[in-house]
SEZAKOL-716496 format. One record per residue (C-alpha): x, y, z; chain. Coordinates in steps of 0.25 Angstrom, whole numbers, plus 5000, padded with zeros to 4 digits. Last residue first. Layout:
N
<site x="X" y="Y" z="Z" c="A"/>
...
This chain:
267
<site x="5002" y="4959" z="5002" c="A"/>
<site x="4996" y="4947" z="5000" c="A"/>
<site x="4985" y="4946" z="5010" c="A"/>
<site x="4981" y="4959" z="5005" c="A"/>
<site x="4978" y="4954" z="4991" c="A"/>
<site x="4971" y="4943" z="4996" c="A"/>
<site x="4962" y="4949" z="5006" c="A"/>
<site x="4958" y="4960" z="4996" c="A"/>
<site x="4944" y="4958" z="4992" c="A"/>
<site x="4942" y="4957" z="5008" c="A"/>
<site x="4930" y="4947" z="5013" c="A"/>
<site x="4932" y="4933" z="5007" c="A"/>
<site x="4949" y="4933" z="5006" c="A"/>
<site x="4947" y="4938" z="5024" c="A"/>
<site x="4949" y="4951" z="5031" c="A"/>
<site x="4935" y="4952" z="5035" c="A"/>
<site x="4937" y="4947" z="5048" c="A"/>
<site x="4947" y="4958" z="5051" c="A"/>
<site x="4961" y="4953" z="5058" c="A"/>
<site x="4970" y="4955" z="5046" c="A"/>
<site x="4966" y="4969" z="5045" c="A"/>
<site x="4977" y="4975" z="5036" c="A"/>
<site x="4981" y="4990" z="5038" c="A"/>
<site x="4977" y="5002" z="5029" c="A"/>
<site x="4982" y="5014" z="5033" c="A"/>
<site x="4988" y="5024" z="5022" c="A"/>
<site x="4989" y="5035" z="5035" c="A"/>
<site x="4979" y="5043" z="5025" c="A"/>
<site x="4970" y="5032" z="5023" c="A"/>
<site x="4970" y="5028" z="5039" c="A"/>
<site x="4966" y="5043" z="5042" c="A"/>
<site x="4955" y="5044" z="5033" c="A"/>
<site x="4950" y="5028" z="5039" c="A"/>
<site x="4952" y="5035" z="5053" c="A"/>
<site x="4943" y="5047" z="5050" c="A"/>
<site x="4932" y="5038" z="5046" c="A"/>
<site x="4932" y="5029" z="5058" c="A"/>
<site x="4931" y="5040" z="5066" c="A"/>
<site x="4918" y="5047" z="5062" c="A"/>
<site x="4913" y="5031" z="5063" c="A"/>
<site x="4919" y="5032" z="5078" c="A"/>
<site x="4910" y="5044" z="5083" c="A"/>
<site x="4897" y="5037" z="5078" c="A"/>
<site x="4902" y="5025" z="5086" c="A"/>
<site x="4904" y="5032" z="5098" c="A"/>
<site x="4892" y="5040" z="5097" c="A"/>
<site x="4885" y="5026" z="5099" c="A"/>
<site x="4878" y="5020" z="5086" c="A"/>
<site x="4865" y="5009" z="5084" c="A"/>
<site x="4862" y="4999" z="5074" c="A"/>
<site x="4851" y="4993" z="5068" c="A"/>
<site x="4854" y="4978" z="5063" c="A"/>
<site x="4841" y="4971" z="5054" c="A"/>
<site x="4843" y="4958" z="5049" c="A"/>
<site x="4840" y="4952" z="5035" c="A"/>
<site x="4840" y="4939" z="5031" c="A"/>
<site x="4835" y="4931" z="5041" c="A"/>
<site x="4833" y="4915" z="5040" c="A"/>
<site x="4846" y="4916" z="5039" c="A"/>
<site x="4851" y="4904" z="5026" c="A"/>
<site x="4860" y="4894" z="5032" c="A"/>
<site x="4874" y="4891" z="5035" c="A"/>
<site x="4882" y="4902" z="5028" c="A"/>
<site x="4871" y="4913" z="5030" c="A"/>
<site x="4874" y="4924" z="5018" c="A"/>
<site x="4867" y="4938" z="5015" c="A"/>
<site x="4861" y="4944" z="5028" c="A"/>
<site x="4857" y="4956" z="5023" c="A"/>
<site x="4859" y="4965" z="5035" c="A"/>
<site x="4849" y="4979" z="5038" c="A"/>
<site x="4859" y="4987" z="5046" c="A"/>
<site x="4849" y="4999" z="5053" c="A"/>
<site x="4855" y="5013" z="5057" c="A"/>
<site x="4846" y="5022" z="5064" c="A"/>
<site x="4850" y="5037" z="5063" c="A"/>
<site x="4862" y="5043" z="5070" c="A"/>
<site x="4857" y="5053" z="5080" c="A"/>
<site x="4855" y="5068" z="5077" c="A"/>
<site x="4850" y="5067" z="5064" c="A"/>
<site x="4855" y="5079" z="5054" c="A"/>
<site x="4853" y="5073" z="5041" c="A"/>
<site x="4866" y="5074" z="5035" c="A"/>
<site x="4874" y="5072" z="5048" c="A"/>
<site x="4867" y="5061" z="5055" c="A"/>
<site x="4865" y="5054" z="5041" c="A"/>
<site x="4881" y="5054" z="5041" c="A"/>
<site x="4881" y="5048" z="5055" c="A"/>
<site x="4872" y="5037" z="5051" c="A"/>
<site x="4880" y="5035" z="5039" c="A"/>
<site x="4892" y="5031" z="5048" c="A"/>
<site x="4884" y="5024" z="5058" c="A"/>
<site x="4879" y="5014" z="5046" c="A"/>
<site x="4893" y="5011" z="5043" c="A"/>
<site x="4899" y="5009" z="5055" c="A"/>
<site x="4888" y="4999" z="5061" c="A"/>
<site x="4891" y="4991" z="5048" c="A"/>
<site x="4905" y="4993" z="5050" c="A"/>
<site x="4902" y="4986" z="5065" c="A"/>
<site x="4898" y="4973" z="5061" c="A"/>
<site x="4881" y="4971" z="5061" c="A"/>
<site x="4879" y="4955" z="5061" c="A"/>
<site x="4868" y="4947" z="5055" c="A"/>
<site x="4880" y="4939" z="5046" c="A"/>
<site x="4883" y="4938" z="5032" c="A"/>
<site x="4879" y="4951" z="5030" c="A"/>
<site x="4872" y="4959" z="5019" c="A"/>
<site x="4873" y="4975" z="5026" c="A"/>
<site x="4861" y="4986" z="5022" c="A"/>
<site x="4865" y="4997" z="5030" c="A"/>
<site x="4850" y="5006" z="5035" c="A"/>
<site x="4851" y="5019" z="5040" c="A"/>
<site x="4839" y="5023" z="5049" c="A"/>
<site x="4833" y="5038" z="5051" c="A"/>
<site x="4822" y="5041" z="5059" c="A"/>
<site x="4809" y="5046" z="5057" c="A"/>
<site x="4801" y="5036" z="5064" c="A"/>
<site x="4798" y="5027" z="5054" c="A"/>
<site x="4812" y="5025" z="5049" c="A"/>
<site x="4820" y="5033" z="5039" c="A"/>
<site x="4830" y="5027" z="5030" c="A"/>
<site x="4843" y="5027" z="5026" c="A"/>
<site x="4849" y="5016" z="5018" c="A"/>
<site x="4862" y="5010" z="5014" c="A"/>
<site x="4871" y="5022" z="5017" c="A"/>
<site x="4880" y="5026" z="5004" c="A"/>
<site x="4894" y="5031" z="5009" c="A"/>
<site x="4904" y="5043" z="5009" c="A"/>
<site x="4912" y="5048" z="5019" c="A"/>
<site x="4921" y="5062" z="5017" c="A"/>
<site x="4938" y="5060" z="5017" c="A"/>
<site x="4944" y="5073" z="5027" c="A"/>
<site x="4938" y="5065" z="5040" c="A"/>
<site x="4942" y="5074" z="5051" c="A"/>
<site x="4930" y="5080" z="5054" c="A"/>
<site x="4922" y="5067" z="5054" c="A"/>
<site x="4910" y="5061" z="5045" c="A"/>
<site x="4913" y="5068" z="5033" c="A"/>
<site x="4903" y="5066" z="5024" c="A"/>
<site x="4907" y="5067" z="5008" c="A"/>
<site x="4894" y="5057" z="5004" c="A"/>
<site x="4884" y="5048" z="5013" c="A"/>
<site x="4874" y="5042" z="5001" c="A"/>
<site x="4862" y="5038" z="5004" c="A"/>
<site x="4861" y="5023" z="4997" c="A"/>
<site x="4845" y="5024" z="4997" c="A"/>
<site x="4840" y="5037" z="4999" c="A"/>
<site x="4830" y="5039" z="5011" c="A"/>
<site x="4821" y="5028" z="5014" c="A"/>
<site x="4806" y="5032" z="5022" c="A"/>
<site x="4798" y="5025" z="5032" c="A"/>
<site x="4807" y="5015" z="5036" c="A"/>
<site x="4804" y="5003" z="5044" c="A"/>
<site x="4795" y="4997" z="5034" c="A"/>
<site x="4802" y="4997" z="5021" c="A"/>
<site x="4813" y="4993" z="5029" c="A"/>
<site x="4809" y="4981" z="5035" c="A"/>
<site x="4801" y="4976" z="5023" c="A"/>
<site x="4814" y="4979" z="5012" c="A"/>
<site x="4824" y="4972" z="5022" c="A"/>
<site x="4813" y="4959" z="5024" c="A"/>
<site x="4811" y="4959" z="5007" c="A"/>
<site x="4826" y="4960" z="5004" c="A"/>
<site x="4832" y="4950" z="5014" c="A"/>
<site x="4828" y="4937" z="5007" c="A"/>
<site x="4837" y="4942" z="4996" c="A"/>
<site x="4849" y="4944" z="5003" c="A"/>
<site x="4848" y="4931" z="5009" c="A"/>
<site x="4848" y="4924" z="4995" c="A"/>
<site x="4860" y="4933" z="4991" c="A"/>
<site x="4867" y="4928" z="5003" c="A"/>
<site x="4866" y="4913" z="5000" c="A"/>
<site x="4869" y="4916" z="4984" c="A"/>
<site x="4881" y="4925" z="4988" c="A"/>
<site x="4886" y="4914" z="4997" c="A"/>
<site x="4885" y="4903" z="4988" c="A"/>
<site x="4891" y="4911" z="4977" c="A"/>
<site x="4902" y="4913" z="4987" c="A"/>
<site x="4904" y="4900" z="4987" c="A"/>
<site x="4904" y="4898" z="4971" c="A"/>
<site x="4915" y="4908" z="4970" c="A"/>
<site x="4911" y="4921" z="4966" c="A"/>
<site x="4917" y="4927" z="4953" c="A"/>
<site x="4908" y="4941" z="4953" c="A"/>
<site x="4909" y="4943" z="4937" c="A"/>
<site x="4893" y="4944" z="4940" c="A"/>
<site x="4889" y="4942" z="4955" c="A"/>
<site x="4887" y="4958" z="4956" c="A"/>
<site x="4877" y="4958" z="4946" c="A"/>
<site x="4870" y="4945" z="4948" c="A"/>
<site x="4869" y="4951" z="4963" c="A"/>
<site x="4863" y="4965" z="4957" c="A"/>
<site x="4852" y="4958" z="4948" c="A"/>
<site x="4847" y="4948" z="4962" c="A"/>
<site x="4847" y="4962" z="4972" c="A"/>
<site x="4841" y="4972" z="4961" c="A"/>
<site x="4828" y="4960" z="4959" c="A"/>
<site x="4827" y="4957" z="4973" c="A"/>
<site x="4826" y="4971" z="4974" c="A"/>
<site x="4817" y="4971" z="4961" c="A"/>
<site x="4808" y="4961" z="4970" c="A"/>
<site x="4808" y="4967" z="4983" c="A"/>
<site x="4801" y="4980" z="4976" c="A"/>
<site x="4802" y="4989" z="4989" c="A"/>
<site x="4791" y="4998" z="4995" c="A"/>
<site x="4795" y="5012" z="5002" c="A"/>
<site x="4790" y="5019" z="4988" c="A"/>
<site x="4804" y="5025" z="4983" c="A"/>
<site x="4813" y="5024" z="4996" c="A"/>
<site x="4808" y="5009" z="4997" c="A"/>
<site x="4811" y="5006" z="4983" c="A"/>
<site x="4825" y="5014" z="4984" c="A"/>
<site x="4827" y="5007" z="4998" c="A"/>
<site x="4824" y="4994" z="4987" c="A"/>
<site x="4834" y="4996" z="4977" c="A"/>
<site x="4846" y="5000" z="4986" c="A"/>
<site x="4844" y="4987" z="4993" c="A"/>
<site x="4845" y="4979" z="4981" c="A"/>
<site x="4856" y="4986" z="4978" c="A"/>
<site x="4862" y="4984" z="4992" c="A"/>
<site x="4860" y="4969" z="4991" c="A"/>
<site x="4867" y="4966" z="4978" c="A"/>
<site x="4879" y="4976" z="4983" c="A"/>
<site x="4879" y="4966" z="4996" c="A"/>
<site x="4878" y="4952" z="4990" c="A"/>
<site x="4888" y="4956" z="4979" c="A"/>
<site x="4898" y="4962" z="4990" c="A"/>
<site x="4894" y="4950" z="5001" c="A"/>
<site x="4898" y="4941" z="4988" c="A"/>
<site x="4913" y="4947" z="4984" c="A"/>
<site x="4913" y="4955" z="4972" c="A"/>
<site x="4928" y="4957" z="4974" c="A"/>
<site x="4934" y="4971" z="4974" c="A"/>
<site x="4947" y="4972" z="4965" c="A"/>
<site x="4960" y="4979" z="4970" c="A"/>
<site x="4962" y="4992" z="4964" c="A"/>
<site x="4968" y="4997" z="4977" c="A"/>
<site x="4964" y="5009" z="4986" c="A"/>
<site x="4952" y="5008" z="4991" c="A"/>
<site x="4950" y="4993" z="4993" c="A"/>
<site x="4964" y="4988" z="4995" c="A"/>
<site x="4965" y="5000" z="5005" c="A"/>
<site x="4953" y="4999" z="5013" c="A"/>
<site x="4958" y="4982" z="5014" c="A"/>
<site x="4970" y="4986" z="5020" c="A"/>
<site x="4961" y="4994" z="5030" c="A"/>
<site x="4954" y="4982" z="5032" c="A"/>
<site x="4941" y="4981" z="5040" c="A"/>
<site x="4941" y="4994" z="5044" c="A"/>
<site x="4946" y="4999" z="5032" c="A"/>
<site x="4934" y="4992" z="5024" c="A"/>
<site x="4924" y="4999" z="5035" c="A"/>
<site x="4929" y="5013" z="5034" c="A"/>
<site x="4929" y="5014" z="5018" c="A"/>
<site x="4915" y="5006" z="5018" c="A"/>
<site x="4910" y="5017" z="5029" c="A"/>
<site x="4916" y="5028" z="5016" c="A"/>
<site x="4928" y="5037" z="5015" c="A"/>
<site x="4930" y="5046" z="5004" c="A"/>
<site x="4938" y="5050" z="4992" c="A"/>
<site x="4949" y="5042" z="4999" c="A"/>
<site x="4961" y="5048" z="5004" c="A"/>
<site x="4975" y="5044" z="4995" c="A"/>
<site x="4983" y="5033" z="4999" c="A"/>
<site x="4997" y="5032" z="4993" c="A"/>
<site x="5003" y="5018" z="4987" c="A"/>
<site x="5012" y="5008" z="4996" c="A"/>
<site x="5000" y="5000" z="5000" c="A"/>
């Protein structure tokens, strides 16, 4: 890594997340030409989140949804992704197993929130040049999932995860307390609005979950608000000290989850 780092354009909650996983992994991402692989949770999720997109924009329209053209965006999206994909026959498995789970969660997602909110603002709103911190000289941008607002007035932000497991890991928590800070400031609420972690649960090794879709709300201390400022701050700082460390000890750092395992384990 012998070549000069220059700032980013801007920082994102993926930006952060990746280096906290890996910081050599940040700078094989960001700043090598090395290839990405269409791995399955990244076909399974952008499949998904188009099919998602398609039915808040439903729901925003004429709060109904059409569950068959969703079904209809989610199957024409996964042939998509899966073409030139090169998936061995196990993960093909796997991306059958998880795409049938995927599509049994569509009509209890679209039921919940068709009744638990009362009104969808845009889909895919989209945080852009915010500066979260004083000392943070490179602006935040991001696209929040959904936001939406509740029967009783109040504002929810709504992630959409597919997981292998039911289980909420604390980037996810990062990630919607980041954009609820920013919805703080461009709205002017003086609490950090509801956040809601709607999981797709798209793969069971030993048998199919008899549920599909759980529901995680999450709640925020100052403390953690005061720490996401900070974790901003610190990725600017760890660009400009050229500081991209391997994490050996992350459970992530394996050939299945990191396009660069290989790569990195040879230098």
């Amino acid at each position: 890594m012998s070549a000069p780092m220059n700032r980013p354009k801007h920082l994102s909650v993926s930006k952060v997340k990746t280096y906290r996983i890996c910081g050599r992994k940040y700078y094989y991402r960001y700043y090598t030409d090395l290839p990405t692989r269409r791995s399955v949770p990244l076909i399974i999720g952008t499949s998904t989140d188009e099919a998602l997109q398609l039915g808040i924009t439903q729901l925003r329209a004429m709060h109904d949804f059409d569950l068959g053209l969703i079904q209809q965006c989610f199957e024409e999206t996964l042939a998509n992704e899966i073409e030139g994909a090169n998936l061995t026959q196990e993960e093909l498995i796997e991306l059958a197993q998880g795409a049938g789970n995927i599509r049994r969660a569509f009509d209890p997602y679209f039921k919940y929130v068709k009744n638990r909110f009362r009104e969808f603002l845009q889909p895919q709103m989209e945080v852009k040049d915010w500066y979260p911190d004083e000392n943070l000289e490179v602006p935040v941008t991001g696209f929040i999932d959904m936001v939406a607002i509740d029967q009783e007035g109040d504002f929810v932000i709504v992630d959409h995860k597919a997981k292998a497991q039911c289980r909420v890991d604390p980037d996810d928590k990062f990630q919607v307390l980041t954009y609820g800070i920013w919805l703080c400031e461009k709205f002017g609420l003086d609490v950090i609005p509801k956040s809601e972690i709607h999981i797709f649960l798209k793969s069971s090794p030993k048998k199919t979950p008899e549920k599909v879709y759980h529901i995680q709300e999450i709640f925020f201390s100052q403390a953690q608000v005061d720490n996401v400022r900070q974790d901003f701050v610190q990725l600017q700082e760890a660009i400009d000290k050229e500081y991209f460390p391997t994490n050996r000890w992350h459970q992530l750092c394996q050939r299945k989850f990191c396009d660069y395992y290989d790569v990195c384990a040879e230098s």
